[in-house]
C-alpha positions in Angstrom: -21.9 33.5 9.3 -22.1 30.0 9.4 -25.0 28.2 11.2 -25.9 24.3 11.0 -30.2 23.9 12.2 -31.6 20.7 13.6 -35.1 20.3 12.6 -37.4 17.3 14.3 -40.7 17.4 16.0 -40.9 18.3 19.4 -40.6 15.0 21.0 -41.1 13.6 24.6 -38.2 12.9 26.4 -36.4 11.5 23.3 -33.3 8.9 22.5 -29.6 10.1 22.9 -29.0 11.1 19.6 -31.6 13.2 19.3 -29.8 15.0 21.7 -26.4 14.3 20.1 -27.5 16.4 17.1 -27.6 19.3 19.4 -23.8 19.0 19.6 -23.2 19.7 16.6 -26.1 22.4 15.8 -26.6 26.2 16.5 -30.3 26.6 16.3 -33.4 23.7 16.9 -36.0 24.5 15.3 -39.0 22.6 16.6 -41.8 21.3 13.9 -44.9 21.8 16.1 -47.2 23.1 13.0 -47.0 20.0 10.9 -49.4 16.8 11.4 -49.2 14.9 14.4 -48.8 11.2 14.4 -51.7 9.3 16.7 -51.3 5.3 16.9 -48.8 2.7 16.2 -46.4 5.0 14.4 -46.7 8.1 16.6 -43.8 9.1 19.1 -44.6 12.8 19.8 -46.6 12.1 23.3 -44.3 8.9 24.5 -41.0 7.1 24.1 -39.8 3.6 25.8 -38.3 2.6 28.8 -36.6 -0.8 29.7 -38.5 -2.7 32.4 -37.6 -6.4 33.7 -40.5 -7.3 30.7 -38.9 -6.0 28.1 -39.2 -2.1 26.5 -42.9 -0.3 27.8 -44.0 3.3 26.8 -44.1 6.4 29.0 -46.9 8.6 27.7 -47.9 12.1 28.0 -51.6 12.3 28.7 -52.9 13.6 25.6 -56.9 14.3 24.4 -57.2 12.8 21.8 -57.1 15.0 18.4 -58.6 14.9 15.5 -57.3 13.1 12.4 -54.4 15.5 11.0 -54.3 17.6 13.6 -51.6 20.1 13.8 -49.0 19.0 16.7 -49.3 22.4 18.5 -52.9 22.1 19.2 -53.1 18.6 21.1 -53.9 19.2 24.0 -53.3 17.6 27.6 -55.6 15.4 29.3 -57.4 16.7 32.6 -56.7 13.3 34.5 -53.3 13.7 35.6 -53.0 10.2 36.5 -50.7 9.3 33.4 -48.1 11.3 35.3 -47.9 8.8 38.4 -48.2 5.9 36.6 -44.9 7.1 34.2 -43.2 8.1 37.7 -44.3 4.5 38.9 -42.7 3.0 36.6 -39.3 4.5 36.9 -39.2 4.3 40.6 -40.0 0.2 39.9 -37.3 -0.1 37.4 -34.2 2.4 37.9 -34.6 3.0 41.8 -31.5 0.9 42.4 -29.3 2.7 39.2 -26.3 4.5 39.2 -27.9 8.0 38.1 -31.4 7.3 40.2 -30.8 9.8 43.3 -29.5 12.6 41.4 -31.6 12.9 38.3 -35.0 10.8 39.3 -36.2 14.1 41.3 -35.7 16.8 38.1 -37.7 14.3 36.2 -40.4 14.0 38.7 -40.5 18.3 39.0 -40.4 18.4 34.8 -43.6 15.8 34.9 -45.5 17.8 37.0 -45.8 20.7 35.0 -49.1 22.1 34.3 -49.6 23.4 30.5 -52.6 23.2 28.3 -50.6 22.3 24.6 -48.6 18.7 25.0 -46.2 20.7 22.6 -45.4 23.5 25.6 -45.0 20.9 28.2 -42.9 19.1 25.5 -40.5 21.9 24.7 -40.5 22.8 28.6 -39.6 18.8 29.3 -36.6 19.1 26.9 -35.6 22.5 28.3 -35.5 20.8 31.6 -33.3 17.4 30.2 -30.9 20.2 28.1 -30.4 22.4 31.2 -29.6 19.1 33.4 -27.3 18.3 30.8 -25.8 21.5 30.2 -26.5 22.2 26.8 -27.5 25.6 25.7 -29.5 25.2 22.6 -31.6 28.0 21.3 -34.9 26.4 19.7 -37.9 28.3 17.7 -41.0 26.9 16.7 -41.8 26.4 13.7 -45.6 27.8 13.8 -43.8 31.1 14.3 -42.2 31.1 11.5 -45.6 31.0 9.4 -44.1 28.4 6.8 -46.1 27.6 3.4 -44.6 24.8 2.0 -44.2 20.6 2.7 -41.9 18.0 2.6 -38.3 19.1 1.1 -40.1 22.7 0.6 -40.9 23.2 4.0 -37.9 22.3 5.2 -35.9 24.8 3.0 -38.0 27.7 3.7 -37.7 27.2 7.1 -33.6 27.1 6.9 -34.1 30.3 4.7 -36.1 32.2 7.3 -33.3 31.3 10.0 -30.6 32.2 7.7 -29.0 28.6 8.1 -26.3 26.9 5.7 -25.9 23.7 6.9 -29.0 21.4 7.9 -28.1 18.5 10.3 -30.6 15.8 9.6 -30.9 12.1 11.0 -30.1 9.1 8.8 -33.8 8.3 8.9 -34.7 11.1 6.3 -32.5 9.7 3.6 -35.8 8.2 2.3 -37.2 11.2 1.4 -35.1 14.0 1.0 -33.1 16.1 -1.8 -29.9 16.7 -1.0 -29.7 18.9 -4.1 -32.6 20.6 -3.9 -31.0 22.1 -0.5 -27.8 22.8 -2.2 -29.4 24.8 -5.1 -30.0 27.3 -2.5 -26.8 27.2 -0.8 -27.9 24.8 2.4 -25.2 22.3 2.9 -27.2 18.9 4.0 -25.1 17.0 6.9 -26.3 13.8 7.9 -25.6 12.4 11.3 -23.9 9.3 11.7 -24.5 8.0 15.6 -23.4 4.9 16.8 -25.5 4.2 19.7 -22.9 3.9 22.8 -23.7 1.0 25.7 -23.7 1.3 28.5 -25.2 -0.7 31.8 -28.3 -1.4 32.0 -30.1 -3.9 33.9 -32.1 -6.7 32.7 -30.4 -8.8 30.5 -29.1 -7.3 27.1 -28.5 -3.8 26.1 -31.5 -2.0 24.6 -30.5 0.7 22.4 -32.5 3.8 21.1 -34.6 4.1 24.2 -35.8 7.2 26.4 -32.9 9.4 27.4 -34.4 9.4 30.5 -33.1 5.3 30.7 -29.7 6.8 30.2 -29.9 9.6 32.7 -31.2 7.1 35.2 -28.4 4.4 34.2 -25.3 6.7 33.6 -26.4 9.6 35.7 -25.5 13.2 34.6 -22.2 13.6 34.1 -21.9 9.8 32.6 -24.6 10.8 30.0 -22.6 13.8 29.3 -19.6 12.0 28.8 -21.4 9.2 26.5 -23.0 12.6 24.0 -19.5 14.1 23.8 -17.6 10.5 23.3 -19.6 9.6 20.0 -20.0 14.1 19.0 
């Protein structure tokens, strides 16, 4: 049987492709075990938004972790204010947006979930955007799988323990993989080609690669919908 596996971190509220991906896949398989990125270069706990100043971050409250931390252990801050100030945001910069009165309450009931990992509340944020969305995409965690390997190695034992034979990976890998170390054990390697669709947006130019939840907001639900299946 054929089956094609996305593999990526488990993200907040990521861009449209990442979703895009999904598409095309039969299985996520959600990297929470490997090291999680804190600083300038980190995107696990927060993505952008476009705001009349330009692009700002929405960020899950997160305690900070120690230096190489595995993802699946940060855990979540006990102030809770991070959550009102992200929903601040929003309300100050979509409120007036084609998708605002339909989809700005699910994302207000998805923040507001209580969980102790930032990975659970995470996963449970994407479930949330994916259900809105009408995607069903089976997703397993990669801690579950008990991998032992890194880099290319990890990624093929992982696709071996799911049985997959075609990975689906963004462009951005190209930099470090090996394409034919994947086929030397049958794993066709599929790289996704997405051209980023516009759409309105207000404030000036179109920002691309931000926050699905700026395309929810903008293109409400079934306009979103049609923007994933237009460039599938």
């Amino acid at each position: 049987m054929m089956r094609t596996v996305v593999i990526h971190q488990p993200d907040f509220a990521p861009y449209l492709g990442f979703f895009q991906r999904f598409l095309n896949a039969d299985l996520y398989i959600a990297l929470d075990h490997v090291s999680f990125v804190y600083g300038s270069r980190g995107w696990t706990h927060r993505d952008k938004i476009k705001t009349a100043q330009g692009s700002k971050w929405i960020n899950v409250g997160i305690r900070k972790p120690d230096y190489g931390a595995p993802i699946n252990t940060v855990t979540m801050a006990e102030d809770h204010t991070w959550i009102e100030r992200n929903l601040s945001l929003l309300r100050e910069n979509y409120r007036g947006c084609l998708g605002w009165s339909e989809v700005y309450p699910h994302i207000e009931q998805l923040m507001h979930a209580r969980f102790e990992l930032m990975s659970d509340f995470n996963l449970h944020f994407l479930n949330g955007i994916l259900e809105i969305l009408d995607i069903d995409m089976p997703m397993i965690q990669s801690s579950s799988l008990q991998p032992k390997g890194s880099k290319n190695e990890l990624l093929i034992e992982l696709l071996q323990k799911v049985e997959a034979t075609s990975y689906l990976s963004g462009l951005g890998a190209q930099d470090y993989m090996q394409p034919q170390l994947f086929e030397a054990v049958g794993i066709n390697v599929i790289w996704q080609h997405f051209v980023h669709p516009v759409y309105p947006q207000p404030f000036g130019e179109f920002m691309p690669y931000l926050s699905i939840l700026d395309t929810l907001l903008n293109c409400g639900i079934a306009g979103t919908r049609d923007l994933l299946w237009s460039c599938k």
